[in-house]
VEXKE-221807 format. One record per residue (C-alpha): x, y, z. Coordinates in steps of 0.001 Angstrom, whole numbers, plus 500000, padded with zeros to 6 digits. Example, Ala and Ser with C-alpha at 12.3 -4.5 7.8 and 13.67 -1.06 7.14 Angstrom:
<sites>
512300495500507800 513670498940507140 
</sites>
This chain:
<sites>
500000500000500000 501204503558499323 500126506911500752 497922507625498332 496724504338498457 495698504885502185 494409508449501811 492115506498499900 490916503859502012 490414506668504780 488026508733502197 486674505534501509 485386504373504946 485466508392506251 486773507231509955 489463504694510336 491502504384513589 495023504094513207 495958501106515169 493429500619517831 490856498259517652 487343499921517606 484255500205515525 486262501136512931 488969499969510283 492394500306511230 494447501475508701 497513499396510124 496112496215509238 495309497605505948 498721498704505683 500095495463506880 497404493728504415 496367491674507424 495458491607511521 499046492531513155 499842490970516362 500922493190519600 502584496745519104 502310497292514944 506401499090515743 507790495106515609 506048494206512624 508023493778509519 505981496848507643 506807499096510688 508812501979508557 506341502034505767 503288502285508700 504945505457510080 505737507176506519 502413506681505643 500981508290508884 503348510799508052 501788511102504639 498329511270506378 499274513911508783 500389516274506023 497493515311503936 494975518617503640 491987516523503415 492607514254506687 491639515407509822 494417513542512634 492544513517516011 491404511469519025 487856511279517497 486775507394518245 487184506422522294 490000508748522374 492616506711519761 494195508707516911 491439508567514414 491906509563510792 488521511761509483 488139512534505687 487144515998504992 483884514606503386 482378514251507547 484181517492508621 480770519323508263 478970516652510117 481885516835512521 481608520891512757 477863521077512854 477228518442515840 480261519540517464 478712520254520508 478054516444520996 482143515762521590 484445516516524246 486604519275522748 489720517300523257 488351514355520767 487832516786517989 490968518910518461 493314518163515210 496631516470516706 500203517580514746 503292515828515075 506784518331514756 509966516509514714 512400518824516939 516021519654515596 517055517318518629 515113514250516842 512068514357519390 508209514306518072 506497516832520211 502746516675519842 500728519633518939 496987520257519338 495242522764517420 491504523121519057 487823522926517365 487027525081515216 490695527054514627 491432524338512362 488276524260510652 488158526151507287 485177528214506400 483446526484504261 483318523411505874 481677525513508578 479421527304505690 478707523690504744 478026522214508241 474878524953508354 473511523193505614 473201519626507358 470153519545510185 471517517993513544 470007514532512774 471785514449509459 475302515051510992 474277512470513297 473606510069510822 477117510323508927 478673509839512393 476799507139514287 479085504309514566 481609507545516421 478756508755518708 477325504828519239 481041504137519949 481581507286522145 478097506677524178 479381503243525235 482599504414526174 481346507576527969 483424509238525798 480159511634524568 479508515459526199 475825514867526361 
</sites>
């Protein structure tokens, strides 16, 4: 699989986790082209896992956060209006977009940029378009998934 290849698969399905198990694809195991047992670091497609997440972070259409029961979650633009309109329904934290710098020292220090600064106009134009119920409906297996975990605001 290449990065394209998985920017694909995560407009395909719209939400995919990136390694945790949930209600979700993983895009690991599509990566690997198959279930991956323990940490997906010690498995033989390790390096090409991370360059693609790289990819995926860079990517302007993929939204990196902590979406589904608080994993890193991949979002394709295509939900961000859902996302934006019933935003209300999240705990901030799970719909802040997560960024990844790699310091001149070699570190990754994690960045969070919070709802709705990284949101770009029109996808908050468009998200006034969709009714509440709507929204919803692109994003029920995320708020079914959220409700059981207690990971929903309300």
């Amino acid at each position: 699989m290449t990065a394209d290849d998985a920017i694909a698969f995560v407009r395909e399905h719209g939400i995919v986790l990136a390694s945790a198990r949930g209600p979700v694809p993983r895009l690991t195991e599509a990566i690997a082209g198959g279930p991956i047992k323990g940490s997906w670091w010690g498995h033989p497609k390790s390096h090409l896992v991370f360059a693609i997440f790289e990819r995926i972070a860079d990517s302007p259409d993929i939204l990196t956060c902590r979406l589904v029961d608080g994993k890193v979650t991949f979002v394709h633009r295509r939900l961000w209006p859902a996302l934006a309109r019933i935003a209300d329904e999240f705990h901030l934290d799970r719909i802040a977009q997560i960024r990844e710098e790699h310091t001149p020292a070699g570190h990754h220090a994690k960045h969070q940029i919070a709802f709705p600064k990284w949101v770009p106009r029109e996808v908050l134009q468009q998200a006034q378009a969709l009714t509440p119920e709507q929204a919803r409906s692109a994003l029920a297996v995320v708020l079914a998934s959220n409700a059981a975990g207690s990971g929903s605001a309300g």
